[in-house]
C-alpha positions as a printed Julia matrix, in Angstrom:
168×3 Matrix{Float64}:
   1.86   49.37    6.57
  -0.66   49.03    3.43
   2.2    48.01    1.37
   4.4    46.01    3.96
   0.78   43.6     3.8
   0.65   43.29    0.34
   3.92   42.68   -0.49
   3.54   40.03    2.13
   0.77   38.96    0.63
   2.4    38.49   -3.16
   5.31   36.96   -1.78
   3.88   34.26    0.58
   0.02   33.46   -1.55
   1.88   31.94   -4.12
   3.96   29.8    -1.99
   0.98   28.5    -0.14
  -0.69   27.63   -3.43
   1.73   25.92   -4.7
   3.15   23.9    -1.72
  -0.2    22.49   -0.39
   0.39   19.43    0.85
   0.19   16.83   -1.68
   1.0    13.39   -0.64
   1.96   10.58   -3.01
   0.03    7.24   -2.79
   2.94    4.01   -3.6
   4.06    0.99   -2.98
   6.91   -0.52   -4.04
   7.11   -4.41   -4.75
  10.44   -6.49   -5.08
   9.44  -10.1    -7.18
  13.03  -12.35   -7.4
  12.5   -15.78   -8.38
  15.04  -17.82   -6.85
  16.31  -20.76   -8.73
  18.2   -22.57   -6.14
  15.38  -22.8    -3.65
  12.65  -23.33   -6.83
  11.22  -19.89   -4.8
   9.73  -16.74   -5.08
  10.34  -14.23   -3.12
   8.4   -11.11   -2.9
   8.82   -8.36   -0.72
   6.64   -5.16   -0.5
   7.46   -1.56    1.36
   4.17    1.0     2.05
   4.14    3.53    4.1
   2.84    2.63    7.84
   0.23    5.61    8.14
  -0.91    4.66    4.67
  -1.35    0.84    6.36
  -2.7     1.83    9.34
  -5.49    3.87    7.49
  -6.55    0.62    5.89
  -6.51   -1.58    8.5
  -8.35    0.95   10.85
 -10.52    1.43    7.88
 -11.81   -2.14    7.45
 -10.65   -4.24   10.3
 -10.23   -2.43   13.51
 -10.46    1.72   14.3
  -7.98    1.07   17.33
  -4.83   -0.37   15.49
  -1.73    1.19   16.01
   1.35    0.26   13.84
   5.08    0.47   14.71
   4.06    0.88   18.28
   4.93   -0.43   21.34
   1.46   -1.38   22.14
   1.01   -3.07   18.67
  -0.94   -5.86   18.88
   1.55   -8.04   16.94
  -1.32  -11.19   16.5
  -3.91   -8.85   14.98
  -1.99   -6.71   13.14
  -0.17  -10.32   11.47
  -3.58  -11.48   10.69
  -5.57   -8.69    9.36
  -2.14   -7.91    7.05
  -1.78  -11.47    6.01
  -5.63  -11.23    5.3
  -5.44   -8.21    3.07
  -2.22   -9.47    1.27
  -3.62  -12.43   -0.13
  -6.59  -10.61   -0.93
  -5.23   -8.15   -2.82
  -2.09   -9.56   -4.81
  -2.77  -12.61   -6.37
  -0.13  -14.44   -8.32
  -0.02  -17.02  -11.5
   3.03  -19.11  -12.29
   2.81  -20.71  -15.89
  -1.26  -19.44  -15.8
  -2.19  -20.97  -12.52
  -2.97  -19.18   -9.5
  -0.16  -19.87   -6.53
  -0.39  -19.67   -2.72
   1.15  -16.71   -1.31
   2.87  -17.86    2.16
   2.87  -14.24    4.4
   6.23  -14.67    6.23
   6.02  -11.28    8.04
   6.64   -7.82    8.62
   8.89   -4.78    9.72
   9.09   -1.34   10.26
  12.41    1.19    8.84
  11.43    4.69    9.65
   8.06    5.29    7.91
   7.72    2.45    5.62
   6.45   -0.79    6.48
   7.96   -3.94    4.6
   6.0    -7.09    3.64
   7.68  -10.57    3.22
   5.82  -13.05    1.18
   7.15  -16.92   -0.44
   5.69  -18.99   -2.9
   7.22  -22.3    -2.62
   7.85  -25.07   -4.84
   7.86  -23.37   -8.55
  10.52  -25.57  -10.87
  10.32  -22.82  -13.62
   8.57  -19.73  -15.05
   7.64  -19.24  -18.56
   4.92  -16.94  -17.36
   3.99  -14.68  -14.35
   0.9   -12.62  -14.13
   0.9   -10.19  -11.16
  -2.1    -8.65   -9.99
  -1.64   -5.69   -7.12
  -4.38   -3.8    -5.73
  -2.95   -2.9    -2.68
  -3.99    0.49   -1.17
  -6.43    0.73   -4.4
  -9.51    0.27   -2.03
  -8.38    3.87    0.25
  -6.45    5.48   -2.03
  -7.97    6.43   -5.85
  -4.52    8.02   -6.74
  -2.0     4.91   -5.14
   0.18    3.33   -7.77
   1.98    0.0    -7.2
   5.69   -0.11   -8.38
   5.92   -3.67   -9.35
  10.31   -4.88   -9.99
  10.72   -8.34  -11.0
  14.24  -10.51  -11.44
  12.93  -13.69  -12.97
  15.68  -15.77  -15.16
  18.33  -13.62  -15.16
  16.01  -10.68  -16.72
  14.88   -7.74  -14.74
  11.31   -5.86  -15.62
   9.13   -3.05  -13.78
   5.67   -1.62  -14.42
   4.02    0.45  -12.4
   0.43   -0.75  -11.95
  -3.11    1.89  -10.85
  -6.37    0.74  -10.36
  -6.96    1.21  -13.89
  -4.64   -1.62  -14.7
  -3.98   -3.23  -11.68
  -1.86   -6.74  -13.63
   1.01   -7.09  -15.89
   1.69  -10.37  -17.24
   5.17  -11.5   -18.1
   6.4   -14.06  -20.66
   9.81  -15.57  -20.4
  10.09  -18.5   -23.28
């Protein structure tokens, strides 16, 4: 019996050492600038629990996301709210108006749509992120960009939270 326990307890220790549960903190952020319609379009995926702990965090302990007793009005505006608070955008060094378009839920993640309207060209983009950076000291944002024809990524932590691109 002695040795039926310790064996168990070689075999199985390390596995619960080593296969705590570790969660990984990202976002992932899609930047296309769209010629035809002088637009860019930006969409962002999170994970919902990750979202929810933020909004319930500094707006409202009773949200619920991706639930059937979402409240869809609250939920728009405190996400719209934290959006533009947290990425901010320049176009040729000045600082654009995000336009929050909306959301949805796939599974676990929760996508963001976001426009800016009525950019002619880009010789420059700088792209500031700190989404999730205020819960979350280990989150990194995976920022993808398609802007004339060329496609970047960085991946930006709270220790650099921008990355600014030159295209001329």
């Amino acid at each position: 019996m002695k040795l039926f326990k310790l064996t168990f307890i070689l075999i199985l220790l390390p596995l619960f050492a080593f296969t705590g549960i570790h969660k990984y903190y990202i976002s992932v952020t899609q930047i296309d600038y769209i010629e035809k319609s002088r637009s860019i379009q930006i969409t962002s995926r999170v994970f919902i629990d990750d979202f929810e702990a933020l909004l319930r965090e500094r707006f409202d302990e009773n949200i619920t996301l991706a639930d059937k007793d979402e409240s869809v009005k609250n939920v728009n505006f405190y996400t719209e709210r934290y959006l533009k608070e947290k990425i901010k955008i320049k176009v040729n060094d000045k600082l654009v108006n995000l336009v929050f378009l909306g959301k949805e839920y796939d599974g676990d993640i929760m996508r963001f749509y976001l426009e800016i309207e009525k950019i002619e060209k880009i010789e420059s983009i700088e792209i500031i992120n700190r989404v999730l950076f205020d819960l979350f000291e280990d989150q990194q944002n995976i920022v993808k960009t398609k802007i004339n024809s060329k496609q970047k990524s960085f991946i930006l932590i709270p220790q650099k939270d921008k990355a600014l691109l030159k295209f001329i």
